[in-house]
C-alpha positions as semicolon CSV with decimal commas, in nm:
position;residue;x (nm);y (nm);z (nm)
1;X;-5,343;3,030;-3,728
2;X;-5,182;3,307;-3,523
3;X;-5,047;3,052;-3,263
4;X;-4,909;2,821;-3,542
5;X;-4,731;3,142;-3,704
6;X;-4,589;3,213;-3,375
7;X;-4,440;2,889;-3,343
8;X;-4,288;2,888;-3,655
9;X;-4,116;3,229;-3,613
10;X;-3,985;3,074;-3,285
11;X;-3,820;2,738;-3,430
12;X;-3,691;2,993;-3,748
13;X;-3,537;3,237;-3,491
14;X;-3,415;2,958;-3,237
15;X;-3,216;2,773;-3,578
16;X;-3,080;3,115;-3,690
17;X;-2,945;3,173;-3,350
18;X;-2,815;2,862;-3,265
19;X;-2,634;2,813;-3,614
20;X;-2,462;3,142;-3,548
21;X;-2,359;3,078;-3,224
22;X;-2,219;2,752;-3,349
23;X;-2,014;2,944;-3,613
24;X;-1,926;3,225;-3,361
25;X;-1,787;3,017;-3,105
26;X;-1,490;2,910;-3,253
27;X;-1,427;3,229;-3,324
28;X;-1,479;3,370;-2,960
29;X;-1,231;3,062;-2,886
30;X;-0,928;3,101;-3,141
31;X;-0,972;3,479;-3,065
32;X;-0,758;3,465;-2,774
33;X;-0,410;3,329;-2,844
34;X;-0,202;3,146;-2,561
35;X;0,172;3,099;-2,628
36;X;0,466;2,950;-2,421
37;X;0,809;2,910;-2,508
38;X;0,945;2,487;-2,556
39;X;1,272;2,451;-2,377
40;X;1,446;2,151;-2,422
41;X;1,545;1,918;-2,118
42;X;1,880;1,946;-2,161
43;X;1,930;2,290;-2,266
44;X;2,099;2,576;-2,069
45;X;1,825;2,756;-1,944
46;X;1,652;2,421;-1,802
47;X;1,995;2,364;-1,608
48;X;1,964;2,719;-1,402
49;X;1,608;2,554;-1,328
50;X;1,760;2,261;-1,206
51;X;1,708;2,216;-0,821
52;X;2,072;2,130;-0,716
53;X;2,075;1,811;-0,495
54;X;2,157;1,800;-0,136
55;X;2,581;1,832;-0,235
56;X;2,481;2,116;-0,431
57;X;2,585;1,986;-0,729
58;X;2,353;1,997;-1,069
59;X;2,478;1,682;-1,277
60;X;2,427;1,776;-1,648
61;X;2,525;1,591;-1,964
62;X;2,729;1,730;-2,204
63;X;2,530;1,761;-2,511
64;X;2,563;1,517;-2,829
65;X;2,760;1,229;-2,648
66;X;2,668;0,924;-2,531
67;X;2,535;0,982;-2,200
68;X;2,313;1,299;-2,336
69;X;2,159;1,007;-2,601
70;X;2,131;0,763;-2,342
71;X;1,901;0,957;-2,079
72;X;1,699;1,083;-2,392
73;X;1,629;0,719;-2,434
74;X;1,569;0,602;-2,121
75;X;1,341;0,915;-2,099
76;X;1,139;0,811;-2,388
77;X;1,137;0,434;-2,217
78;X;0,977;0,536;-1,911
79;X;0,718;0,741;-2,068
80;X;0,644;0,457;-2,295
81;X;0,571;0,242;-2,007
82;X;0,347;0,501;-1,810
83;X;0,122;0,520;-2,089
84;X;0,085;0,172;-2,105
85;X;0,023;0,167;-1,731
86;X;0,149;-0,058;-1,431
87;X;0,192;-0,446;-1,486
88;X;0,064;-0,542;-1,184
89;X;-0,212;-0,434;-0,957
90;X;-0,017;-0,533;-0,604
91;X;0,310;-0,663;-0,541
92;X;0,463;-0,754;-0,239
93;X;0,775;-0,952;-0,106
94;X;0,805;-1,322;-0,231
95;X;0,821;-1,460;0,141
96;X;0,452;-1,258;0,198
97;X;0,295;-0,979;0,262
98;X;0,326;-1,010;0,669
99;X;0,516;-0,788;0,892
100;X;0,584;-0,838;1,242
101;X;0,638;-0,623;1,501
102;X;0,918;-0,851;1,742
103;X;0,863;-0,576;2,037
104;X;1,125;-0,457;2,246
105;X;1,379;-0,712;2,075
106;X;1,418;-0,498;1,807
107;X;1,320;-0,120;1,860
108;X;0,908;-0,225;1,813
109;X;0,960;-0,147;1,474
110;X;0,769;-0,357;1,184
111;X;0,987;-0,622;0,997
112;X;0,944;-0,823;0,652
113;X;1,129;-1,081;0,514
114;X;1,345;-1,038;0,132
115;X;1,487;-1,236;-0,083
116;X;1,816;-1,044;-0,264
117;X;2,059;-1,194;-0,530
118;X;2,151;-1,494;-0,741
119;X;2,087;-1,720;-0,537
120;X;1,862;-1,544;-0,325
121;X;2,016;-1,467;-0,008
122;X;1,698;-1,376;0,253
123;X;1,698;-1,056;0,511
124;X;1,474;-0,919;0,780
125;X;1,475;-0,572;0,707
126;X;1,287;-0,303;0,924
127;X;1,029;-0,137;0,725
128;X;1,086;0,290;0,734
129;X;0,834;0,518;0,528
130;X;1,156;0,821;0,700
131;X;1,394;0,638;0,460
132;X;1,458;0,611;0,150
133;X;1,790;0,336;0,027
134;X;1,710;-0,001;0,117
135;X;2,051;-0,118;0,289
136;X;2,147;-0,454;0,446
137;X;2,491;-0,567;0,647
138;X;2,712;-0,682;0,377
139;X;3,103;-0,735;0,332
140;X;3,121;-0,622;0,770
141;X;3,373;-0,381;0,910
142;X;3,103;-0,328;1,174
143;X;2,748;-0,451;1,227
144;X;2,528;-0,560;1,444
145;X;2,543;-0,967;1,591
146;X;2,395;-1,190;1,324
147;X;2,346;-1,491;1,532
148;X;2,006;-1,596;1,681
149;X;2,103;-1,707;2,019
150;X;2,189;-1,335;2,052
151;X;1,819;-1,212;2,024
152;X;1,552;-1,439;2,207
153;X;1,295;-1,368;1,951
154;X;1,463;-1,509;1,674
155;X;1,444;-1,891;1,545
156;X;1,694;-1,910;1,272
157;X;2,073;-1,672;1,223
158;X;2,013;-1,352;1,017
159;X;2,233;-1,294;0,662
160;X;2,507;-1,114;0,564
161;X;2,514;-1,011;0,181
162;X;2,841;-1,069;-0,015
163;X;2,788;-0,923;-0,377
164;X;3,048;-1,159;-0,517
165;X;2,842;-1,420;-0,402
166;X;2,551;-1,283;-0,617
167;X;2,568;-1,313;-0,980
168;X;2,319;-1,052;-1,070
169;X;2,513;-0,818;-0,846
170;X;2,659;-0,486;-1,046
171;X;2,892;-0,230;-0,894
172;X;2,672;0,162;-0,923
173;X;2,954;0,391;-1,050
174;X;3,008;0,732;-0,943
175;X;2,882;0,843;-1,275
176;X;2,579;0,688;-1,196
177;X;2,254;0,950;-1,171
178;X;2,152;0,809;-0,857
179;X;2,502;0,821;-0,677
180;X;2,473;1,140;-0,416
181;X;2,820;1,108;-0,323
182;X;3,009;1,179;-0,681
183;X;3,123;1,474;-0,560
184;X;3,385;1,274;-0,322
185;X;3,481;1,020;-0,555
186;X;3,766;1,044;-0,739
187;X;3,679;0,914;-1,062
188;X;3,351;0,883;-1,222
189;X;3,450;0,494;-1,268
190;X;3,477;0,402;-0,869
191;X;3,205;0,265;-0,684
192;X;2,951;0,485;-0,558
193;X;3,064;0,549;-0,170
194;X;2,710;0,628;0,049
195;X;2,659;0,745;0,416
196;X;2,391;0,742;0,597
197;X;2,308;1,012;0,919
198;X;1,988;0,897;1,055
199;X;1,761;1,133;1,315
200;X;1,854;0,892;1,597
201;X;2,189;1,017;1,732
202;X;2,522;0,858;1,608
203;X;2,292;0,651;1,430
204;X;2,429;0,587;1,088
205;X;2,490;0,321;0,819
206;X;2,768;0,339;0,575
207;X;2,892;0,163;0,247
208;X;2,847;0,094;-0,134
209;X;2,591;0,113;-0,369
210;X;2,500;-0,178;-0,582
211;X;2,290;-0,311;-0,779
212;X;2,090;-0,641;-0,751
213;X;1,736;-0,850;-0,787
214;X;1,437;-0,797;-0,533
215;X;1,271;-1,098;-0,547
216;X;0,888;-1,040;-0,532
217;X;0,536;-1,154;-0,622
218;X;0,221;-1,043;-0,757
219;X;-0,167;-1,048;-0,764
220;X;-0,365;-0,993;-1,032
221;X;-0,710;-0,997;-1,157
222;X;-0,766;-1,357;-1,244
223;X;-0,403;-1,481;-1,161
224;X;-0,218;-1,673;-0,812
225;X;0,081;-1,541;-0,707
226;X;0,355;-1,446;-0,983
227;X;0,706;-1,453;-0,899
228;X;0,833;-1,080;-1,039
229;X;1,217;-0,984;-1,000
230;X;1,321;-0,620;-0,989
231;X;1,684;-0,454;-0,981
232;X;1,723;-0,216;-0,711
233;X;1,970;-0,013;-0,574
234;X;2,091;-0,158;-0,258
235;X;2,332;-0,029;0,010
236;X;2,622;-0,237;0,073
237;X;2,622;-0,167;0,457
238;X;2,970;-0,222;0,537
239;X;2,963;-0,013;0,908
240;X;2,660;0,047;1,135
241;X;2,679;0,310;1,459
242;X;2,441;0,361;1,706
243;X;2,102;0,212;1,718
244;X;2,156;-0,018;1,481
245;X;2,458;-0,185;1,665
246;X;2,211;-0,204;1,944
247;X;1,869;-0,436;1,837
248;X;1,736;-0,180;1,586
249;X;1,748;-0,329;1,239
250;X;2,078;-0,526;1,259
251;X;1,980;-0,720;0,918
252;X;1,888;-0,451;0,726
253;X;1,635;-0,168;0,623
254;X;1,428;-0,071;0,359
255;X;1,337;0,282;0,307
256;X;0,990;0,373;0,146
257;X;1,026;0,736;0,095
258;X;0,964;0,931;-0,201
259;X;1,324;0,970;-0,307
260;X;1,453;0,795;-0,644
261;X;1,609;0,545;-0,458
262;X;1,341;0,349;-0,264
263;X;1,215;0,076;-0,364
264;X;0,855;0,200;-0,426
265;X;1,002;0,434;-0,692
266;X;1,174;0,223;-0,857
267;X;0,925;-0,060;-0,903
268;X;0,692;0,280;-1,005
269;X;0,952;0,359;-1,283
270;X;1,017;0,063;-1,469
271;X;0,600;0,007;-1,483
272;X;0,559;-0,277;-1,256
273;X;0,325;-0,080;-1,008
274;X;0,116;0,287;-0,974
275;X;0,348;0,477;-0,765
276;X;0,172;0,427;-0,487
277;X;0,188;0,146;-0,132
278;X;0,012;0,066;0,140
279;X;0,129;-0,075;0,522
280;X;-0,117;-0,238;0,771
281;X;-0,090;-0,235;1,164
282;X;-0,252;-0,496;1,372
283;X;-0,344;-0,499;1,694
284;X;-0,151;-0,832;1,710
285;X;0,202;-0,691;1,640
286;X;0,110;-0,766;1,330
287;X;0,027;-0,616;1,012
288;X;0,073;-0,592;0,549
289;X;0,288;-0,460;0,311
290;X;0,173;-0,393;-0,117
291;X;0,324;-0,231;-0,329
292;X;0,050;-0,101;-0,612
293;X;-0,194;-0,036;-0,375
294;X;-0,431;0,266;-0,372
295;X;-0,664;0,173;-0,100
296;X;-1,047;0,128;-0,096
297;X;-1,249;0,389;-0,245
298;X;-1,418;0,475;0,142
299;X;-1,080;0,539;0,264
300;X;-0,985;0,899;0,452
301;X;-0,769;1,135;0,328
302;X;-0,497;1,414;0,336
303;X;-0,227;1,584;0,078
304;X;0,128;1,592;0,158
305;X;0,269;1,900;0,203
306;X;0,622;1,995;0,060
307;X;0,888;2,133;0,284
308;X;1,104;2,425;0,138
309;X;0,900;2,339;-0,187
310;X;1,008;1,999;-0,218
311;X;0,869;1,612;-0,107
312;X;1,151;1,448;0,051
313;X;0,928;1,317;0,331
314;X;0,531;1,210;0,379
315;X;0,461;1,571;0,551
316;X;0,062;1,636;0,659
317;X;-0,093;1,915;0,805
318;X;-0,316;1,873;1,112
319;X;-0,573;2,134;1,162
320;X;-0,645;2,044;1,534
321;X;-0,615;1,791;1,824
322;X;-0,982;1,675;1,968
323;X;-1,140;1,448;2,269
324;X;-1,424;1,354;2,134
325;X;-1,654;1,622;2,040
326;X;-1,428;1,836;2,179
327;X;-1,142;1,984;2,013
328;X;-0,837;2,195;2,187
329;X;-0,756;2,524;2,073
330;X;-0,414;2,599;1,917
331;X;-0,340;2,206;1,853
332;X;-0,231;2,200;1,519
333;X;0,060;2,096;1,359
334;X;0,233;1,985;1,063
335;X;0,400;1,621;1,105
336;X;0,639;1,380;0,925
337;X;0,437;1,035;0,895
338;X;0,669;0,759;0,994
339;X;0,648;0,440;1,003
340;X;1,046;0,439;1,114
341;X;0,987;0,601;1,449
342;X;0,828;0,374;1,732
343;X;0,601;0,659;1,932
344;X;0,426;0,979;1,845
345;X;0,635;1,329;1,899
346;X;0,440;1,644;1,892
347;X;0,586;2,024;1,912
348;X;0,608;2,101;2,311
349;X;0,303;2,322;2,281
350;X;0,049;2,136;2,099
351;X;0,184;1,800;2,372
352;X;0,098;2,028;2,658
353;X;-0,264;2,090;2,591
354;X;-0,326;1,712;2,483
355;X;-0,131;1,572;2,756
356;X;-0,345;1,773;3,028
357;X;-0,626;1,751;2,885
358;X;-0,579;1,372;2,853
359;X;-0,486;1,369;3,250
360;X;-0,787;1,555;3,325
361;X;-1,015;1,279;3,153
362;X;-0,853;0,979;3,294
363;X;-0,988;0,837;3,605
364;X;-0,636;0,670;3,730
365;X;-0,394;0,781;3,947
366;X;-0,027;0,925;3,813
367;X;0,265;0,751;3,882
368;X;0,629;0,701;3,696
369;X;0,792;0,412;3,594
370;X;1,214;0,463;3,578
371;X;1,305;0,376;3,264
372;X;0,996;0,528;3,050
373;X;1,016;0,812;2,838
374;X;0,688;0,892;2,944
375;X;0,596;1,216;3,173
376;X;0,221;1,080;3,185
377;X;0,159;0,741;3,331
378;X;-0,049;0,595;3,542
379;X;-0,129;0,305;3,785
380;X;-0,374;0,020;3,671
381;X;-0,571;-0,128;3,929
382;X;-0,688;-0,410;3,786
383;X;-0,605;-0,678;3,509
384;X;-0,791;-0,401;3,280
385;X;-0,723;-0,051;3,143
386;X;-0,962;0,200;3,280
387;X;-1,176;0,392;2,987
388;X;-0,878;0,528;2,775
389;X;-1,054;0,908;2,581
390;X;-1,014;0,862;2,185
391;X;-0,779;1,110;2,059
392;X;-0,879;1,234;1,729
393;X;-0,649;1,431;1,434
394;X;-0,875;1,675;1,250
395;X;-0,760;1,764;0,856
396;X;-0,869;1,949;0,597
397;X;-1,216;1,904;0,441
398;X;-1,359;1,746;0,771
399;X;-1,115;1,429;0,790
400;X;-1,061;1,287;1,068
401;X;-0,762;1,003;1,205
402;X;-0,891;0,847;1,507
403;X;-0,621;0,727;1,737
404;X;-0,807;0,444;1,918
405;X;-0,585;0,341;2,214
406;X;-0,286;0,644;2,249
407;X;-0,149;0,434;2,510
408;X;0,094;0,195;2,664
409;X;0,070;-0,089;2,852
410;X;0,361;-0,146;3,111
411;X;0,375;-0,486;3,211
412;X;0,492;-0,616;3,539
413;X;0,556;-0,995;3,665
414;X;0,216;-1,029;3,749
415;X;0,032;-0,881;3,423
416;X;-0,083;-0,527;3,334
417;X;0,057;-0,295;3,613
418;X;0,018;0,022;3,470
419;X;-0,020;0,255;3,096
420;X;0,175;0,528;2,940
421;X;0,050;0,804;2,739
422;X;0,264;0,736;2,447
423;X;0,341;1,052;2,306
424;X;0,615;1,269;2,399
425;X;0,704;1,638;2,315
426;X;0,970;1,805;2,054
427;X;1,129;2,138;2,009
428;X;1,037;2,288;1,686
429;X;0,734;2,306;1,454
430;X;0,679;1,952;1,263
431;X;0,604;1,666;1,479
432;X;0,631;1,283;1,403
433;X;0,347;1,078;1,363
434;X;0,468;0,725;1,474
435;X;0,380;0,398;1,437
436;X;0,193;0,329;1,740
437;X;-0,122;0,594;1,625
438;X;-0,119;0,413;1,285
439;X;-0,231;0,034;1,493
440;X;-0,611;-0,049;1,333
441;X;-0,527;0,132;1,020
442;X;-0,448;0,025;0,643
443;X;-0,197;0,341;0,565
444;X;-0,190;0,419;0,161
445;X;0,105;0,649;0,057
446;X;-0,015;0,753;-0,261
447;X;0,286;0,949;-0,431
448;X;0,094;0,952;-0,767
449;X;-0,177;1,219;-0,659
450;X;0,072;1,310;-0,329
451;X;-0,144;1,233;-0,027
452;X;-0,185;0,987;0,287
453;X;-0,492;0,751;0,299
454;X;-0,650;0,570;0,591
455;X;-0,905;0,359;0,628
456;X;-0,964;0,062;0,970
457;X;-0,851;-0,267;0,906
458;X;-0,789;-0,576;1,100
459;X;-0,467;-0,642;0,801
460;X;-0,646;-0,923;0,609
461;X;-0,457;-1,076;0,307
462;X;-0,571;-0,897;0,016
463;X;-0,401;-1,213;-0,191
464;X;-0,647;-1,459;-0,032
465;X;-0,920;-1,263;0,150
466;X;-0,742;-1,458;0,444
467;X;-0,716;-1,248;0,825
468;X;-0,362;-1,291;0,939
469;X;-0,349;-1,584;1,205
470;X;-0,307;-1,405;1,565
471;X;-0,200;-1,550;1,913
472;X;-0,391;-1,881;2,057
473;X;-0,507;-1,621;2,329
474;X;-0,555;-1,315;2,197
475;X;-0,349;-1,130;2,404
476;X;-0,041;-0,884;2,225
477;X;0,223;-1,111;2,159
478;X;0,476;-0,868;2,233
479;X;0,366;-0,688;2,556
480;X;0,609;-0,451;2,735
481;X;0,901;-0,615;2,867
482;X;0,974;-0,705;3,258
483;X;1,215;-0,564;3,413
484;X;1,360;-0,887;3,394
485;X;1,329;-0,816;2,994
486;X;1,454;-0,485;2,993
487;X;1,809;-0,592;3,122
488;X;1,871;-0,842;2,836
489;X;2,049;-0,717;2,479
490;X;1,862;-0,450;2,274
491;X;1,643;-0,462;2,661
492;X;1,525;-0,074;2,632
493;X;1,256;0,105;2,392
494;X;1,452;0,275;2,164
495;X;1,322;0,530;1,954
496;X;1,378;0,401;1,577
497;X;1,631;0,592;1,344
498;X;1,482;0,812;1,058
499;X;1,716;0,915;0,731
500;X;1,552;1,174;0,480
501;X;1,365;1,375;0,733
502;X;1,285;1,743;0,600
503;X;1,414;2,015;0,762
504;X;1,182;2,151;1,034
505;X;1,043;2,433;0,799
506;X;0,714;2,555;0,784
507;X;0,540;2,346;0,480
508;X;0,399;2,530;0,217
509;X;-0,022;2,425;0,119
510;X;-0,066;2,326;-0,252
511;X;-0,172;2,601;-0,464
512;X;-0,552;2,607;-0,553
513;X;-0,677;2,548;-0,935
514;X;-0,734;2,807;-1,138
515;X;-1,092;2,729;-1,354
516;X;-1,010;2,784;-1,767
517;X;-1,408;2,875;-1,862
518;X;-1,368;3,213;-1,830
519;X;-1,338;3,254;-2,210
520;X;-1,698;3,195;-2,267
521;X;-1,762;3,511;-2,092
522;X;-1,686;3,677;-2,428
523;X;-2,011;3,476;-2,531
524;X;-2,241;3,657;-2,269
525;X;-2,418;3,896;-2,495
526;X;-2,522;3,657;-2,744
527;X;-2,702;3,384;-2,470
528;X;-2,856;3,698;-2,343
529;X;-2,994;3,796;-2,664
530;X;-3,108;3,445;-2,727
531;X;-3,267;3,421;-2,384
532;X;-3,490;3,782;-2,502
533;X;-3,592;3,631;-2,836
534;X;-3,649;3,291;-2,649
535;X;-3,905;3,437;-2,353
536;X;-4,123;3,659;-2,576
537;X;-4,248;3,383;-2,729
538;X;-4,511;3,201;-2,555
539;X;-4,456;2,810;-2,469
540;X;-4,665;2,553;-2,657
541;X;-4,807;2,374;-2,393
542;X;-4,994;2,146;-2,618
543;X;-5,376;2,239;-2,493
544;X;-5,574;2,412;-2,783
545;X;-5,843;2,738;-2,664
546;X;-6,183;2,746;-2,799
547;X;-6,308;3,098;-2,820
């Protein structure tokens, strides 16, 4: 009888509590008011917020006319169309997905084949994460040859774009919210003017802006390949200096950076993909391009960092340089990722402690070949490589980037005569990642939750689960030319051009979240008192005592 009373007492007190914490809560929760003032887009004090863009200039409709309507709508458009979510789950260019890597031809940069205009007009452009305009030769004062017979590795003339030729072509206006250069024109109804200063020196492309169709296609879940058209803003390269006079992208380039202009960002806007794309290198010279593409869930990765508070580049942060097991003290670095620049740069110290601590693991002897940009190389031997050490890139939260093969080969007329350490050193602070560490790897530049993901891949066709063919032989198909090779047009290694590249700043880290349930603190006292009332009452086990 005394047990059963207990019990009852218990279940009364435990439904007395509980209903008045119920009732309590909300008022522990509406007790503490939060407030913030609404200030519209448009309105005065949001323009002294305004980062200015690189002219300095803020541009700012004047309110109640048509343009000040117009970007309201558009506004309301795009949100419309993230809710609803991306159309299509990859995209890529309508001649494929491939890239290909033509070697020293053409600057050992990656290339894809588009199709741009009515009637599509096709372009191998040079693929550059650095970047962000996609620009081809178009209307010449000065570009590169266009002919095949001038480079041996082509098989058919490259194009030259004529937007009167195109009938989805449009003129971008000065007044245009994309057009950098409005400052310079001299009315808002001329065409948008646009220059070009890549990191390369004298390496520059210059022209108009227009506006015409990307032809594309698409996967989806239960579909074949789609034909999708997008309008992008394309850079009527009139006049080319430097590098790309000289066998680096003389038909064109298309810049993947996270700037409004690229391409990614604009397919991201109008809702055809998540802002987010993946590239693929190959061991073949090889490798992928999607669009859409967020990577495989087991993939590594690392946030971007800003630079002077802003992401005009893919900046990471490496927290150390390792052989091994065996990581080097004072190696790390923060470094642009880019797919734009042919070989790895690293600031002078961090490249002195990997570079002798690479010479001190190799067993080959050290030897220079003239027309390398290489301070480390070495003799081969034998047909070969001798046991190359794995260099590995430690980041945050134990990730690592394994660079397989940090090497290069230097071919002679006889085969493999000797390798390169492929890295070379940099004055300042933020190195460049090139493309040569990212061979083996499926990169992801996710934009949408701002960081770089890696995972190995051999570059399969995600639209067919099809590996992409490779040589009868399996040897590179682009090894390092002959000397023979080297004297022929475009003959030397040339560092690629990069446009967009941050300032060499210190990057600043993401700030950490702040947790919100701190307001149930205010609660304390009452789970304490309910834990008291709770544990003075003895369990019911469900066993009965016979005295």
């Amino acid at each position: 009888m005394l047990g059963s009373w207990f019990m009852e007492t218990r279940r009364s007190l435990l439904l007395v509590l509980v209903s008045f914490l119920a009732f309590a809560a909300p008022d522990v929760t509406t007790g503490v008011t939060y407030s913030s003032r609404l200030i519209h887009r448009f309105s005065d004090e949001a323009r002294l917020l305004r980062v200015p863009r690189n002219d300095g200039v803020v541009r700012w409709p004047e309110r109640k006319n048509l343009e000040y309507y117009e970007l309201l709508v558009n506004s309301d458009f795009q949100r419309q169309k993230m809710k609803l979510g991306s159309k299509y789950n990859l995209v890529f260019p309508s001649q494929g997905s491939k890239t290909t890597s033509f070697g020293n031809d053409f600057g050992w940069l990656h290339y894809t084949w588009i199709d741009i205009g009515t009637p599509n007009v096709s372009f191998l452009v040079a693929l550059d994460v650095g970047s962000d305009l996609l620009w081809v030769p178009c209307d010449c004062v000065q570009c590169a040859p266009l002919s095949a017979s001038y480079y041996s590795s082509l098989d058919r003339d490259l194009s030259e774009y004529r937007p009167s030729g195109s009938s989805s072509s449009r003129h971008i206006a000065c007044s245009h919210q994309l057009c950098e250069s409005s400052p310079n024109c001299k009315s808002s109804k001329q065409q948008c003017p646009y220059t070009i200063d890549y990191y390369t020196e004298n390496t520059s492309s210059s022209g108009l802006l227009v506006e015409d169709i990307l032809h594309l296609a698409s996967i989806g879940d239960h579909t074949v390949n789609t034909s999708v058209q997008a309008s992008v803003i394309i850079g009527c390269g009139m006049k080319q200096s430097g590098g790309y006079l000289d066998g680096v992208a003389p038909d064109g380039l298309m810049g993947l950076g996270p700037g409004e202009t690229s391409v990614p960002s604009v397919l991201a806007k109008v809702g055809l993909i998540c802002n987010s794309f993946s590239m693929c290198f190959d061991e073949e010279d090889s490798g992928r391009i999607y669009f859409g593409d967020k990577g495989p869930p087991t993939q590594q990765s690392t946030h971007f960092l800003p630079s002077d508070g802003k992401y005009e580049t893919y900046i990471v942060g490496v927290e150390s340089c390792c052989f091994g097991n065996s990581c080097l003290k004072q190696t790390g670095f923060s470094a642009v990722v880019d797919s734009g620049t042919s070989f790895t740069f690293l600031p002078n110290a961090v490249y002195d402690r990997i570079a002798k601590e690479f010479d001190r693991r190799i067993n080959a002897t050290i030897t220079s070949y003239p027309g390398y940009p290489w301070k480390y190389c070495y003799k081969s031997s034998s047909q070969e490589l001798p046991k190359v050490p794995h260099l590995k890139l430690m980041f945050p939260l134990n990730n690592s980037f394994v660079v397989f093969n940090p090497v290069f080969m230097v071919y002679g007329i006889q085969g493999v005569s000797g390798f390169c350490l492929a890295i070379q050193p940099m004055e300042g602070d933020v190195g460049t990642i090139g493309q040569n560490f990212m061979t083996g790897y499926r990169m992801v530049f996710d934009r949408e939750q701002m960081k770089l993901g890696w995972s190995t891949s051999n570059c399969q066709d995600l639209a067919d689960g099809k590996r992409m063919s490779l040589s009868p032989d399996g040897t590179p198909v682009n090894p390092l030319p002959t000397n023979e090779q080297q004297s022929t047009p475009g003959g030397h290694a040339v560092a690629p051009a990069e446009a967009g590249r941050a300032p060499p700043s210190k990057p600043s880290a993401a700030a950490p979240t702040r947790p919100r349930q701190f307001i149930y603190l205010q609660m304390l006292p009452l789970l304490v008192l309910l834990h008291v009332v709770v544990s003075s009452f003895p369990l019911d086990t469900g066993s009965t005592t016979h005295g």
